[in-house]
VMD Tcl script that draws the C-alpha trace (Angstrom):
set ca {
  {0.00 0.00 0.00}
  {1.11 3.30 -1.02}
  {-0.13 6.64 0.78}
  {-0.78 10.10 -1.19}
  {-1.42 13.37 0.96}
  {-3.05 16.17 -0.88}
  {-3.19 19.55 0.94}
  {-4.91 22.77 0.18}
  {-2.63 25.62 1.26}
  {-3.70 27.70 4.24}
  {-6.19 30.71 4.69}
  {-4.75 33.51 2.56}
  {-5.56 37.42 2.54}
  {-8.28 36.99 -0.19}
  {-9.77 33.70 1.15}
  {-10.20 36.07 4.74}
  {-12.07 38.96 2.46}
  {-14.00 37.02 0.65}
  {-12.66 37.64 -2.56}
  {-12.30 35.72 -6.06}
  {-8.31 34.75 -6.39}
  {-7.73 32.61 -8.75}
  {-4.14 32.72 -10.05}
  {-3.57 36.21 -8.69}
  {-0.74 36.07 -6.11}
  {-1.53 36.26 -2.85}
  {-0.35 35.46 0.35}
  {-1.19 33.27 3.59}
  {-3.00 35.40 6.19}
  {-1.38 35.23 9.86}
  {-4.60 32.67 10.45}
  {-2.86 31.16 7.52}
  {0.64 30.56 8.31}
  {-1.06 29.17 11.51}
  {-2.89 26.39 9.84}
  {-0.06 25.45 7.46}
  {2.07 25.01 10.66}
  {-0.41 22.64 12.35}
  {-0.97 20.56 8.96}
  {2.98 19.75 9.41}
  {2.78 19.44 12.98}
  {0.17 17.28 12.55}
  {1.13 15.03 9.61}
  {4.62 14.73 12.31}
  {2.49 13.32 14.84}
  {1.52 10.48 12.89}
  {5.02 9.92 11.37}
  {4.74 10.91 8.07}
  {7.87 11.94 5.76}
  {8.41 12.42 1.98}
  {10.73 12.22 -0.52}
  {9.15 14.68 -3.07}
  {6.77 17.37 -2.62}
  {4.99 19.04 -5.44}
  {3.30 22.67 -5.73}
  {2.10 25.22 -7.94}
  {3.68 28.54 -8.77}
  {1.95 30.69 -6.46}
  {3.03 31.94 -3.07}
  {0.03 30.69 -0.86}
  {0.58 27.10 -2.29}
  {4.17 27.74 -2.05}
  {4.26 28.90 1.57}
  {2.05 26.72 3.17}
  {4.45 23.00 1.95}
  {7.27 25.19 3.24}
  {5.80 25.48 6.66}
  {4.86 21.42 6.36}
  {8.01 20.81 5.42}
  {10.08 22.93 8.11}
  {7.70 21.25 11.12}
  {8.72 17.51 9.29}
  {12.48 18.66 9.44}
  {12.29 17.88 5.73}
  {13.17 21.30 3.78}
  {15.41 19.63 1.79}
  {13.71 17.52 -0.15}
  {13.04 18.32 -3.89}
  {10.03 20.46 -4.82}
  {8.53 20.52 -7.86}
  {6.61 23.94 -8.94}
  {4.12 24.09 -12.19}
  {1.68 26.33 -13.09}
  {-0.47 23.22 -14.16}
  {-0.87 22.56 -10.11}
  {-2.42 26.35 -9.98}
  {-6.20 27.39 -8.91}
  {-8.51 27.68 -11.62}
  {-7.94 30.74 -13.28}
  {-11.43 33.27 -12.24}
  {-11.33 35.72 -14.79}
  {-13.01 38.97 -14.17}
  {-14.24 37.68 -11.08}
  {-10.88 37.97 -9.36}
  {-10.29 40.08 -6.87}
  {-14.11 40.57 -6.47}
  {-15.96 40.30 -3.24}
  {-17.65 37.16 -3.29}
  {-20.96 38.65 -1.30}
  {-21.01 41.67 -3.20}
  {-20.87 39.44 -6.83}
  {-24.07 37.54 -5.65}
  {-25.38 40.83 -4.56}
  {-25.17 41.61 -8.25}
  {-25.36 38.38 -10.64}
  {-27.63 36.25 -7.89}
  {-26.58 33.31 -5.97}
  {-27.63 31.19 -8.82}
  {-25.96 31.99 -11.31}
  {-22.58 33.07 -9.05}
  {-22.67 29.54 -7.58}
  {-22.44 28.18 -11.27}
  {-19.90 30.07 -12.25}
  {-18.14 28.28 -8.82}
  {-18.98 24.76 -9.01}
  {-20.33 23.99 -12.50}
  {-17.63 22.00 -13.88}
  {-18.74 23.17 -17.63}
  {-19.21 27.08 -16.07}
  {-16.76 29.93 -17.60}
  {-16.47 32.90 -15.41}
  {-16.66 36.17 -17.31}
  {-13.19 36.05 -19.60}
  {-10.76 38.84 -19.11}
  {-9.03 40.27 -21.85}
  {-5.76 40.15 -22.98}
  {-4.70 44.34 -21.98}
  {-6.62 43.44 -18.46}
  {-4.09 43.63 -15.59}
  {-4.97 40.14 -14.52}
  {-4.28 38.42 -17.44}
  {-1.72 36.04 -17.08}
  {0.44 36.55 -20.53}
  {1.85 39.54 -18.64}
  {3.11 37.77 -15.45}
  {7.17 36.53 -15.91}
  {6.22 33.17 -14.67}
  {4.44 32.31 -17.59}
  {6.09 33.52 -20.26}
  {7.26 29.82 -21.55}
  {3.44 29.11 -22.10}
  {1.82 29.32 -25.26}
  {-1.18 31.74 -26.25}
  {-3.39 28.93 -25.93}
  {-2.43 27.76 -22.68}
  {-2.63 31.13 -21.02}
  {-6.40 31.13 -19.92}
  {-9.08 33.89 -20.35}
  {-11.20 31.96 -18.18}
  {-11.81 28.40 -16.83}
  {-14.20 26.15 -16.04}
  {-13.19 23.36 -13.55}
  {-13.08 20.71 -16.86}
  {-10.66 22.75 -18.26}
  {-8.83 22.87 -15.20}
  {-8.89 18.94 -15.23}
  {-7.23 19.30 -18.52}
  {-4.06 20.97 -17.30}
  {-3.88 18.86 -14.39}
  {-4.30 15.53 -15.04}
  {-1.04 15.72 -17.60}
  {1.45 16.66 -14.71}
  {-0.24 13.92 -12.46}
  {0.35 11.42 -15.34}
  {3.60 12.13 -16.58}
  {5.31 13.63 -13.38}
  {3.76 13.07 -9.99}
  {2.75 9.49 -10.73}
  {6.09 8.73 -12.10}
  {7.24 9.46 -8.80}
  {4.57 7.51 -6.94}
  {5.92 4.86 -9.19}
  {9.43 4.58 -8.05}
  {8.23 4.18 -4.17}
  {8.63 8.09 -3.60}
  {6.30 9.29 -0.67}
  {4.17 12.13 -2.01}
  {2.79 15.53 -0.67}
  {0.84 17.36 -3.24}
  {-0.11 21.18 -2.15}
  {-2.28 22.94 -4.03}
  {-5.49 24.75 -4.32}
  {-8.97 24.15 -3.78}
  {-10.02 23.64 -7.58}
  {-6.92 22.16 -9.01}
  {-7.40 19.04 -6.13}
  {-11.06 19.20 -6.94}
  {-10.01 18.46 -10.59}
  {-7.67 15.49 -9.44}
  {-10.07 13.84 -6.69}
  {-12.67 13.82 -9.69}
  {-10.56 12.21 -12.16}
  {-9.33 9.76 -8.93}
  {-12.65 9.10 -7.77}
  {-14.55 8.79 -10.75}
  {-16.58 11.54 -9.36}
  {-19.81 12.52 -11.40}
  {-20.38 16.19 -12.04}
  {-22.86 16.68 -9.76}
  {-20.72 14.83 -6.94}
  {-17.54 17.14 -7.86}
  {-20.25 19.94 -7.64}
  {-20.54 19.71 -3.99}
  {-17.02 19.20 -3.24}
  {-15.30 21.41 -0.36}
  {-12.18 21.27 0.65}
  {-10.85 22.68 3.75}
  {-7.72 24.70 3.62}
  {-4.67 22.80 5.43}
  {-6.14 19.55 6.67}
  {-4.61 16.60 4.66}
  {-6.58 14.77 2.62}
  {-4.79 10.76 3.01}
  {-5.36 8.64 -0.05}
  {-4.41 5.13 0.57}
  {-3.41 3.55 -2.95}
  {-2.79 -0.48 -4.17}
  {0.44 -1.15 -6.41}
  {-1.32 0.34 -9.41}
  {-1.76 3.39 -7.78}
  {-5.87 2.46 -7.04}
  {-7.84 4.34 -4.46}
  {-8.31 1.30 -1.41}
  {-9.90 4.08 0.78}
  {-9.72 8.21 1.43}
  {-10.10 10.60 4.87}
  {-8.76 13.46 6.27}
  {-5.99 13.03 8.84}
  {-7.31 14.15 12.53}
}
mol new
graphics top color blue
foreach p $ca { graphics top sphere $p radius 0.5 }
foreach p [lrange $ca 0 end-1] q [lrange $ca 1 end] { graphics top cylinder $p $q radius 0.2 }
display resetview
C-alpha cells in the first residue's frame, strides 16, 4: 500500500475577504501561516515523511508546503513547482468580493460560475491587468495555454497531464508524495481519482490545510480516502 497526501494551502488574505483569487498572487493570512504550521505538525504526529513534494507557482501554495516541510524537518527535499498545479484561473471575477458578486449576478448563477464543472467565469481580456500573458512566470506558455477563463473541466485538462507524466512517475518509483495545491486544481484530481460525477464534484469542499490521506494499491488504485485528525 502506497499513501498520497493532498493539501490545500492555508487561509490567505483573499480567502479572509471574501474575494475571487484565482491565479492572482496572494499570500497566507497570519490565520494562515497558523494552519499550514499545524498541517505539518500534525502530519509529524503520525510519522509521516516524503521524498518529493509538489506545488504550484503561487506563493500561498508555495508557503504553506514550506511550513509542512520545516515542522517535518524535511526542507530539503526536492520540490517541484508548475503552473499546471495552480487554482482555476477566475477571470473577471478575481479580486471581487464574493458577497457583493451575488449581490449583483444572484446566488444562482454566481454559484455556477463556482462549481459547474462546464461554467466559464466572465473572460478577461488580454490588456486586463490580470491576465496572465503579462506575469514573468508564464512567459514559456503558449497563447493557448494562457487562460481567459476556466471552467473546472478545463482545469482537469491541465492537471491531469502533470499527475500522469510527473507526480505518478514518482509515486511509481516508491517516492512518498505531498501534493499542495489549491482548492479547484485538487477538486479536478479527486474527480478524475474518484470517478466523481459532475454533480458529486459539484458539492465538493475542501478545507484549507487539513490533509486529505489517499491510501493507494500497487497500481496506484484508491483502497480508501479521509482526512488526517
Amino acid at each position: 500500500m502506497q499513501k498520497l497526501v493532498l493539501l490545500r494551502h492555508g487561509e490567505s488574505v483573499w480567502n479572509q475577504e471574501n474575494r475571487f483569487t484565482g491565479w492572482t498572487d496572494v499570500d497566507l493570512s497570519p490565520e494562515g501561516f497558523e494552519q499550514a504550521s499545524r498541517a505539518g505538525k500534525l502530519l509529524d504526529k503520525h510519522g509521516y515523511n516524503f521524498d518529493a513534494g509538489f506545488t504550484s507557482v503561487l506563493k500561498r501554495s508555495i508557503k504553506t508546503l514550506h511550513f509542512v516541510l520545516e515542522e517535518l524537518d524535511h526542507l530539503w527535499i526536492p520540490v517541484t513547482k508548475s503552473w499546471r498545479l495552480n487554482e482555476r484561473f477566475y477571470g473577471a471575477l478575481q479580486g471581487l468580493n464574493k458577497d457583493e458578486t451575488i449581490a449583483k449576478y444572484g446566488e444562482e448563477q454566481v454559484h455556477k460560475w463556482r462549481r459547474d464543472p462546464n461554467e466559464h467565469p466572465p473572460e478577461v481580456t488580454h490588456d486586463d491587468e490580470c491576465y496572465p500573458g503579462h506575469d514573468i512566470r508564464y512567459k514559456d506558455l503558449t497563447q493557448r495555454e494562457i487562460p481567459v477563463t476556466e471552467n473546472l473541466s478545463e482545469t482537469m485538462e491541465r492537471v491531469l497531464p502533470f499527475w500522469s507524466e510527473v507526480i505518478v512517475k514518482a509515486m511509481r518509483q516508491n517516492q512518498k508524495v505531498i501534493i499542495c495545491a489549491h482548492g479547484n486544481s485538487l477538486r479536478a484530481l479527486i474527480k478524475y481519482m474518484d470517478l466523481l460525477s459532475d454533480e458529486d464534484v459539484t458539492n465538493l469542499d475542501i478545507p484549507t490545510a487539513t490533509p486529505w490521506i489517499y491510501e493507494l494499491d500497487e497500481g496506484l488504485n484508491t483502497i480508501r480516502h479521509y482526512y488526517l485528525e
